[in-house]
KEVO-549706 format. One record per residue (C-alpha): residue number from 1; x, y negated, z negated. Coordinates in nm, 3 decimals. Layout:
REM KEVO-549706
[NUM, [X, Y, Z]],
...
***
This chain:
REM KEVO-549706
[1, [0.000, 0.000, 0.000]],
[2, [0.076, -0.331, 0.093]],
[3, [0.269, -0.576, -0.175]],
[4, [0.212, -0.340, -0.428]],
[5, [0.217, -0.435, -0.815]],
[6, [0.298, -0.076, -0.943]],
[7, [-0.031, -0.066, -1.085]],
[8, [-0.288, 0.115, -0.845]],
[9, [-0.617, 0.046, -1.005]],
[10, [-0.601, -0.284, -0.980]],
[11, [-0.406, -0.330, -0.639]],
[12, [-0.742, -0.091, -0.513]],
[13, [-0.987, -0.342, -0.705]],
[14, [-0.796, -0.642, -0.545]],
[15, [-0.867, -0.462, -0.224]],
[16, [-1.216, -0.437, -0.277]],
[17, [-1.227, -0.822, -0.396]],
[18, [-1.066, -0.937, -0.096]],
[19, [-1.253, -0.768, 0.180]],
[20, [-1.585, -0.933, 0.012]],
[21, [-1.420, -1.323, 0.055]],
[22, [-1.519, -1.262, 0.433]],
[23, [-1.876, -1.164, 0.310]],
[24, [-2.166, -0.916, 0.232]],
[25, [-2.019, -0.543, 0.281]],
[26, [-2.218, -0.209, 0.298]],
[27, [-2.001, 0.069, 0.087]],
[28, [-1.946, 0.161, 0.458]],
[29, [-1.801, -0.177, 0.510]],
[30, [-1.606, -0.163, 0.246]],
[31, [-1.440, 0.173, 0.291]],
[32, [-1.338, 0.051, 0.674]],
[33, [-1.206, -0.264, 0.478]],
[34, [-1.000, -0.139, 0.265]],
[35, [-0.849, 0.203, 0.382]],
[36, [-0.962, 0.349, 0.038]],
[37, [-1.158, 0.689, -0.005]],
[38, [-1.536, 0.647, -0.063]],
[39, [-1.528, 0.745, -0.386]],
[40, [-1.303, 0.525, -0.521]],
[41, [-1.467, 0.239, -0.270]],
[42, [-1.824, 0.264, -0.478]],
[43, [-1.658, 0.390, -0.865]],
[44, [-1.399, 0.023, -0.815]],
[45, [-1.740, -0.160, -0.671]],
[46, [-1.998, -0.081, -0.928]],
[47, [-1.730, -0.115, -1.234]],
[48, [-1.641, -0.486, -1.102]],
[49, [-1.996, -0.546, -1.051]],
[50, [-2.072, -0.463, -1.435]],
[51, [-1.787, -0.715, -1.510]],
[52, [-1.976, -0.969, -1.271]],
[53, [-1.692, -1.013, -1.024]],
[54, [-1.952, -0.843, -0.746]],
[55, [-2.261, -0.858, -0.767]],
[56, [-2.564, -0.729, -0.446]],
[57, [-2.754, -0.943, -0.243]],
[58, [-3.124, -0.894, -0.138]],
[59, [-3.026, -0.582, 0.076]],
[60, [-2.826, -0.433, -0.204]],
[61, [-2.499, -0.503, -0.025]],
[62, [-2.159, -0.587, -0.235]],
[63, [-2.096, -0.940, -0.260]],
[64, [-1.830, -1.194, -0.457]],
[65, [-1.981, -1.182, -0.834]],
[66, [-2.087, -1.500, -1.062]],
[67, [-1.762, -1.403, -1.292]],
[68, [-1.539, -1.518, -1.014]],
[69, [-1.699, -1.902, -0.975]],
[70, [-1.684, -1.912, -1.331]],
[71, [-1.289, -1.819, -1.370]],
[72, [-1.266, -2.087, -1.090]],
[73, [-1.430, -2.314, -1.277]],
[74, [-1.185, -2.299, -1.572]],
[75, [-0.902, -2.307, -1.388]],
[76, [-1.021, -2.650, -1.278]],
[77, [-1.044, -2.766, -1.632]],
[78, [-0.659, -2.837, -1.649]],
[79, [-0.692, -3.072, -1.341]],
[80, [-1.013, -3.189, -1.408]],
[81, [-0.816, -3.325, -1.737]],
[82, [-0.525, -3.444, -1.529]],
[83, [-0.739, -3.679, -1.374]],
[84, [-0.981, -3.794, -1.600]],
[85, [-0.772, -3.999, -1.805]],
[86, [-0.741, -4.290, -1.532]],
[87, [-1.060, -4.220, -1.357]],
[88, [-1.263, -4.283, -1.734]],
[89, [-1.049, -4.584, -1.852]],
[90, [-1.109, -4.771, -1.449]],
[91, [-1.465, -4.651, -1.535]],
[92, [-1.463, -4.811, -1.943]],
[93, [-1.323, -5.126, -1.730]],
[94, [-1.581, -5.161, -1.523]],
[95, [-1.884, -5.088, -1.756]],
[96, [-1.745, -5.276, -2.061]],
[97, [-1.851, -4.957, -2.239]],
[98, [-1.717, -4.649, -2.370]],
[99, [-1.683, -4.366, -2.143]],
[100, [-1.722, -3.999, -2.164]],
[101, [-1.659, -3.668, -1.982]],
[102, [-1.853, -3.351, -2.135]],
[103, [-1.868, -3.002, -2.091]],
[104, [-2.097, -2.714, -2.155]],
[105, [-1.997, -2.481, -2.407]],
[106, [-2.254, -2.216, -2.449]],
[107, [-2.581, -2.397, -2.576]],
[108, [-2.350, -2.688, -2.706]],
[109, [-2.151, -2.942, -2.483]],
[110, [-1.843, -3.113, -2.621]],
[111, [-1.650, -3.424, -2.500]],
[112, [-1.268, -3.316, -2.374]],
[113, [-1.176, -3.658, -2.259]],
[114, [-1.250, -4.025, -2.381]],
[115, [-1.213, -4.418, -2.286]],
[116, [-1.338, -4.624, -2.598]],
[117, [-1.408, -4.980, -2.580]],
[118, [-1.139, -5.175, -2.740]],
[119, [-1.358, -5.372, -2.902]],
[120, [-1.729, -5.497, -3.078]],
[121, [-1.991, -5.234, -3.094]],
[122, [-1.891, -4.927, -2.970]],
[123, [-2.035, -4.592, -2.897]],
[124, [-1.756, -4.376, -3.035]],
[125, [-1.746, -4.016, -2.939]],
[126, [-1.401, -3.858, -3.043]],
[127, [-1.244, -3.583, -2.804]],
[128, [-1.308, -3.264, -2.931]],
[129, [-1.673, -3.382, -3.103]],
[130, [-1.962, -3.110, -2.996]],
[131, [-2.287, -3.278, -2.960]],
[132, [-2.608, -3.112, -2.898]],
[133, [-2.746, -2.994, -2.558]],
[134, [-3.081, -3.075, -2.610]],
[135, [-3.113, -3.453, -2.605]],
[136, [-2.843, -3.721, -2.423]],
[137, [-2.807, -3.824, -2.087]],
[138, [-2.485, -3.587, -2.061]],
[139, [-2.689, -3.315, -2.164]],
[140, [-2.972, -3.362, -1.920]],
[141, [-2.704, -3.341, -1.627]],
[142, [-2.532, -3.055, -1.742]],
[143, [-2.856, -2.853, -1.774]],
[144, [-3.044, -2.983, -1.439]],
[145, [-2.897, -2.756, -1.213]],
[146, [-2.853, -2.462, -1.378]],
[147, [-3.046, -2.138, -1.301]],
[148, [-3.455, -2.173, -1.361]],
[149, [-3.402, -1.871, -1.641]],
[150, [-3.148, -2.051, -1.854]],
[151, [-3.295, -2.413, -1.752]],
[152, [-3.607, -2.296, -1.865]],
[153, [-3.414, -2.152, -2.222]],
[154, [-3.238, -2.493, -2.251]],
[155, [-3.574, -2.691, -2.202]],
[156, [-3.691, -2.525, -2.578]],
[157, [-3.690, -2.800, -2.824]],
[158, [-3.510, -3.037, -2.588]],
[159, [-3.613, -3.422, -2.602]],
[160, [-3.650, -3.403, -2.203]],
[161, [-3.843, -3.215, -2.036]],
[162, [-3.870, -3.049, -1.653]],
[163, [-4.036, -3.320, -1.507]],
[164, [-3.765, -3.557, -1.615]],
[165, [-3.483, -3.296, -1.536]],
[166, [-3.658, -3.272, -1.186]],
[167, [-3.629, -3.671, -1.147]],
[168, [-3.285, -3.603, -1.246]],
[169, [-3.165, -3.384, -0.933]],
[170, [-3.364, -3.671, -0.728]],
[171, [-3.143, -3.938, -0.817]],
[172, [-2.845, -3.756, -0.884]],
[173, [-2.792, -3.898, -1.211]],
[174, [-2.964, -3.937, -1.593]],
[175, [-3.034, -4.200, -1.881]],
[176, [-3.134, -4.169, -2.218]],
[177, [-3.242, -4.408, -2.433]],
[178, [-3.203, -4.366, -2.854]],
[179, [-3.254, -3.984, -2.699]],
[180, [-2.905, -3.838, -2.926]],
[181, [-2.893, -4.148, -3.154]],
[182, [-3.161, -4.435, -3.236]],
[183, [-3.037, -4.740, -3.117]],
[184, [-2.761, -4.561, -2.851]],
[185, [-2.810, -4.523, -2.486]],
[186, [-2.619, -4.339, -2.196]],
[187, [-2.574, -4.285, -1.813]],
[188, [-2.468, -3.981, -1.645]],
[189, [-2.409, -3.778, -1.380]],
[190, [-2.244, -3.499, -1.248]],
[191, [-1.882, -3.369, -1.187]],
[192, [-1.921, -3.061, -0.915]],
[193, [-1.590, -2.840, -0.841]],
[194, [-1.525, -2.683, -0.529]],
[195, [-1.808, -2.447, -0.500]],
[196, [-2.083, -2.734, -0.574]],
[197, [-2.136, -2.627, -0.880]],
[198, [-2.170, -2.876, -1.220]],
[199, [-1.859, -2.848, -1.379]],
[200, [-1.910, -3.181, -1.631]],
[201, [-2.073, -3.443, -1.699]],
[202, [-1.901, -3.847, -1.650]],
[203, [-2.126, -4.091, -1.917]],
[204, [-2.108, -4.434, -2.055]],
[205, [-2.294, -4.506, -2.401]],
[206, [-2.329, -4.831, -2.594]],
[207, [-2.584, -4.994, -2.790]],
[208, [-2.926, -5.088, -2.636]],
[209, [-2.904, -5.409, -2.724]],
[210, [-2.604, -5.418, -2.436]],
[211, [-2.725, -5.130, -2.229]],
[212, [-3.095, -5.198, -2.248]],
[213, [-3.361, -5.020, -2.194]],
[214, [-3.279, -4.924, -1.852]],
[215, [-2.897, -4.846, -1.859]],
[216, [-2.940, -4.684, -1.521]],
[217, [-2.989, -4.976, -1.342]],
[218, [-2.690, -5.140, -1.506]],
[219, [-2.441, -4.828, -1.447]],
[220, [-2.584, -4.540, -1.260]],
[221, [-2.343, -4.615, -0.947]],
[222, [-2.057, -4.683, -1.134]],
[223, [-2.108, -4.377, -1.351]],
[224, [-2.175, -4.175, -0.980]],
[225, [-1.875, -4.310, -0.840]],
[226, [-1.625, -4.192, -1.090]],
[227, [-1.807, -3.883, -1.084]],
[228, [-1.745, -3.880, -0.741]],
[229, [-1.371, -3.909, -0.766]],
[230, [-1.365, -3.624, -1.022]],
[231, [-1.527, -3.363, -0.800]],
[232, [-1.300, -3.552, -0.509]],
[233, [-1.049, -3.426, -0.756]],
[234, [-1.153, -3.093, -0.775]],
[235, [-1.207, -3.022, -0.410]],
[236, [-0.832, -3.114, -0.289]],
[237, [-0.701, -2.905, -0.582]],
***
């Protein structure tokens, strides 16, 4: 075998991976594909597919699995770092208010980068701080998109609902007002990697009193546009 690693199980499973990049495969397809016995074709198939790295399309054919977009999504994280320091503080300059970049972790989402205002009433939300997924404008964007099953799970007890969610994935971006905090409100909108899929969430917060009571009109395209240069990011990485 080709540019073998000395270990055959997985130089046979990286096999199988590879001949699905091109697209759907029949076991059939796959055995022409990769030169390996039927057996071990279907046994290295259906154990990645319980791992999610292959998963079956409507005609029960092998495809690339969810597990593999997700892995490519974390491997992102590092850049998606790299360049949020700049792209947040141009954004904080713009705004005049403090800016944000969250992710989801499991039913929470916490913020992994940060540009504060440097001075006067501030929104402050410290790197590392995990904040609830069921009320802020960060929140609402990093819940729109995701699959009706676990939108409809993260819609339980939220302070938004689907209709507002729906208006969400219209505009392409999200406000909340004293929705996470009385007297705090926040634009957002959405950081996709290289697959289209939400990887973040870019925000601005401040008090109302600044923001008012419709923050999106103030920020949305500013918020959008460094959003924008994030997934830009992503997609030349």
């Amino acid at each position: 075998m080709d540019n073998s690693s000395g270990v055959g199980v997985l130089d046979k499973a990286a096999l199988v991976l590879s001949a699905l990049e091109s697209g759907p495969a029949t076991l059939a397809g796959l055995v022409g594909a990769t030169g390996l016995a039927r057996p071990t074709a279907h046994r290295l198939a259906v154990a990645l597919e319980h791992h999610r790295m292959v998963a079956r399309d409507m005609q029960g054919r092998f495809i690339l699995g969810p597990r593999l977009a997700e892995l490519a999504a974390a491997a992102g994280e590092d850049r998606l770092l790299a360049t949020a320091g700049p792209v947040l503080t141009h954004l904080r300059d713009v705004t005049g208010e403090s800016a944000q970049l969250y992710r989801r972790q499991g039913d929470m989402r916490i913020c992994v980068a940060a540009a504060e205002r440097l001075s006067g009433l501030r929104d402050t939300v410290p790197v590392g701080s995990t904040l609830t997924m069921k009320a802020g404008s960060s929140a609402q964007i990093l819940l729109a998109w995701e699959e009706p099953e676990r939108l409809h799970r993260g819609l339980q007890g939220a302070r938004f609902t689907a209709t507002a969610l729906s208006g969400v994935r219209r505009r392409g971006w999200a406000q909340s007002i004293g929705e996470r905090e009385p007297g705090v409100a926040s634009v957002s909108a959405p950081v996709r990697g290289p697959s289209n899929r939400v990887v973040a969430a870019v925000s601005v917060s401040g008090p109302i009193e600044r923001l008012t009571r419709h923050p999106g009109r103030m920020h949305a395209q500013a918020v959008i546009d460094a959003a924008g240069r994030l997934s830009e990011a992503l997609r030349r990485s």
